[in-house]
C-alpha positions as a Markdown table, in Angstrom:
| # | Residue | x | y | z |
|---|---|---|---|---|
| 1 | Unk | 0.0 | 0.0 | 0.0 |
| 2 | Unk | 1.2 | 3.3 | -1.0 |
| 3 | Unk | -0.1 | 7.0 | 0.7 |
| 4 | Unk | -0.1 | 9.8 | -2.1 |
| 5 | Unk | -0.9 | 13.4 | -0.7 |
| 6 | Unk | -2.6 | 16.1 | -3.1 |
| 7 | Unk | -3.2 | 20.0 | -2.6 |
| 8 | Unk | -5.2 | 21.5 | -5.1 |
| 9 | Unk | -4.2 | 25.1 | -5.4 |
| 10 | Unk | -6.8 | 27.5 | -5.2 |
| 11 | Unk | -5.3 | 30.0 | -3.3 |
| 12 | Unk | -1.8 | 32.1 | -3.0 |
| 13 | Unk | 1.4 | 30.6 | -2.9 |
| 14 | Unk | 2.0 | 32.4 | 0.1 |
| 15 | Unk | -0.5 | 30.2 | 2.0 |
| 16 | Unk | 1.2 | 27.1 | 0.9 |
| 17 | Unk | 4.3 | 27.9 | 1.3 |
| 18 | Unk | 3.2 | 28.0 | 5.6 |
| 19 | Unk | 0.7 | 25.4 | 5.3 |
| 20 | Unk | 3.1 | 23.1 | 3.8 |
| 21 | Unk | 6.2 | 22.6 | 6.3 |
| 22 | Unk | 3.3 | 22.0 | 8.7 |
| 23 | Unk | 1.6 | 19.4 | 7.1 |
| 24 | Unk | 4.9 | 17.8 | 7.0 |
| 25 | Unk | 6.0 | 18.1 | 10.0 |
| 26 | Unk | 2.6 | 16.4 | 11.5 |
| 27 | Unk | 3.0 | 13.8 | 9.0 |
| 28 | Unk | 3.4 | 10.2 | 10.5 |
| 29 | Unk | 3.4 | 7.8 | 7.9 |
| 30 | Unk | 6.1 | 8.1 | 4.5 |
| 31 | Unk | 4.1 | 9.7 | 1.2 |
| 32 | Unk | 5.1 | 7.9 | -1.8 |
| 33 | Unk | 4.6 | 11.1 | -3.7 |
| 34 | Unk | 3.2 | 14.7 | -3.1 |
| 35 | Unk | 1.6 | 16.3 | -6.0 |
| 36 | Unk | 0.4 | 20.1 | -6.0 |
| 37 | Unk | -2.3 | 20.5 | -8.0 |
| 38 | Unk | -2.0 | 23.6 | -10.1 |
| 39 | Unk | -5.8 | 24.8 | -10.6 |
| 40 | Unk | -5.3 | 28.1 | -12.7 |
| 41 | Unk | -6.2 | 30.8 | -9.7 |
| 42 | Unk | -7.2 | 33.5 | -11.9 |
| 43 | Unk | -5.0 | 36.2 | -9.8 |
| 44 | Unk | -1.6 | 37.1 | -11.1 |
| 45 | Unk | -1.8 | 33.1 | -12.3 |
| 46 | Unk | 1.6 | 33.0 | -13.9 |
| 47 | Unk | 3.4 | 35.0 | -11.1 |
| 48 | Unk | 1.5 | 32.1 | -8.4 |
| 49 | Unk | 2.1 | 29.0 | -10.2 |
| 50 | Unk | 5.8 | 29.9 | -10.5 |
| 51 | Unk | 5.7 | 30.4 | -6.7 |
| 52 | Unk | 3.9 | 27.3 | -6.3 |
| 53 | Unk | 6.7 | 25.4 | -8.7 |
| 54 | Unk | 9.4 | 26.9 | -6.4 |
| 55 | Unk | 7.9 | 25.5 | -2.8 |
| 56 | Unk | 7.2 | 22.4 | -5.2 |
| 57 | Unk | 10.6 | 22.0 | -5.4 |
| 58 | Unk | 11.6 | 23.5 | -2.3 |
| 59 | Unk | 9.8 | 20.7 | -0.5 |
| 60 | Unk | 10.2 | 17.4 | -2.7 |
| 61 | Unk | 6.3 | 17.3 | -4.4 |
| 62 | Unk | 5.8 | 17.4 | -7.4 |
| 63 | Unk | 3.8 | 19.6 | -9.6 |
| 64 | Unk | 0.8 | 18.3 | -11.9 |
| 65 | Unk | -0.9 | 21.1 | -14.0 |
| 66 | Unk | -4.6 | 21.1 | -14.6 |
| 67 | Unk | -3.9 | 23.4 | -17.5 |
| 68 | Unk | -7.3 | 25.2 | -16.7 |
| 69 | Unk | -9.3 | 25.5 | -13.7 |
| 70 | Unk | -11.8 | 23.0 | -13.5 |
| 71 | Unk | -13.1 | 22.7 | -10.2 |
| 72 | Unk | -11.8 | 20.3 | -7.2 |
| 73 | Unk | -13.6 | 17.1 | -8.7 |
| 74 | Unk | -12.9 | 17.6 | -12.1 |
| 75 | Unk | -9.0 | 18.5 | -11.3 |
| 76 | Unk | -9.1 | 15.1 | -8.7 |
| 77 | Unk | -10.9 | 13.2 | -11.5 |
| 78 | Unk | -8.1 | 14.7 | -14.1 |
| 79 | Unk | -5.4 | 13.5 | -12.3 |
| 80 | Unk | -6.6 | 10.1 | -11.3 |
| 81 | Unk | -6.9 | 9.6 | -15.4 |
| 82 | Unk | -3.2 | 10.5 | -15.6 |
| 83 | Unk | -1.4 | 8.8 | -12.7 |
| 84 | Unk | -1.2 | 5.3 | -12.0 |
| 85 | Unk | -2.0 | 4.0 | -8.4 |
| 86 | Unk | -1.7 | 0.6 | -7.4 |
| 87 | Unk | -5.7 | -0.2 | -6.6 |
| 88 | Unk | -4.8 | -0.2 | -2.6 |
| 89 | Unk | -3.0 | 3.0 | -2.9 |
| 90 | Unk | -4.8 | 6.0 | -0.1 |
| 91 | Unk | -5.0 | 9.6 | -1.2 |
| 92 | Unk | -4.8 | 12.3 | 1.1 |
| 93 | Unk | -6.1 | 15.7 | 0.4 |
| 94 | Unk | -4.2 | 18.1 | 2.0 |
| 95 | Unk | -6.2 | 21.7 | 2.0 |
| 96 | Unk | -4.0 | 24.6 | 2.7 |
| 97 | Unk | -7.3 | 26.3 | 4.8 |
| 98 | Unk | -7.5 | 23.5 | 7.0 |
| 99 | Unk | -6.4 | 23.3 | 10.4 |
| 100 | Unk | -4.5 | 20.3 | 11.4 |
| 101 | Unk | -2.9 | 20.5 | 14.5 |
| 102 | Unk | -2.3 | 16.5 | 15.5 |
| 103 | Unk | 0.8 | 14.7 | 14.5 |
| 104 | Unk | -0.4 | 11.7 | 13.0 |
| 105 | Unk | -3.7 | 12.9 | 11.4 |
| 106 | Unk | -2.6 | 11.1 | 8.2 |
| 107 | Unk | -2.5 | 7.5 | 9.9 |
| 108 | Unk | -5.7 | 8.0 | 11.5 |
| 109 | Unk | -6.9 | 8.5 | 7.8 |
């Protein structure tokens, strides 16, 4: 069994670039892979998805681009099309809003 973690951007890369050291950090179990979603915010979109590439890069995940915005299911159902899990793999959505504060939350999930 493999654990994959996802954030779909929809916001500024300033809130993932906090949100993500702490979602690390309370992270218990190893993430085959981190993917951040790139969603197509409308504001200053070229200036934010650079952004996002850098703390991509900055912090090992790895980028998949939408190429438009189309919506949290559509982008989750886009990239399930494109990446291969193994059929007992987990997915955990990682929302930049959200307030985890346990270490562990992920193997609870």
């Amino acid at each position: 069994m493999e654990v994959y973690a996802m954030t779909m951007c929809f916001c500024r890369s300033n809130l993932l670039k906090y949100s993500l050291p702490y979602f690390k950090s309370l992270m218990t179990y190893p993430i085959a892979r981190y993917f951040i979603s790139l969603n197509h915010w409308p504001i200053d979109e070229v200036k934010n998805n650079a952004e996002l590439s850098e703390i991509a890069k900055a912090y090992g995940c790895e980028i998949f681009d939408q190429q438009i915005d189309r919506g949290l299911h559509k982008a989750f159902n886009n990239w399930f099309s494109q990446v291969s899990l193994a059929e007992d793999s987990i997915l955990i959505g990682l929302d930049p809003d959200t307030g985890i504060s346990h270490e562990g939350f992920d193997s609870a999930i």
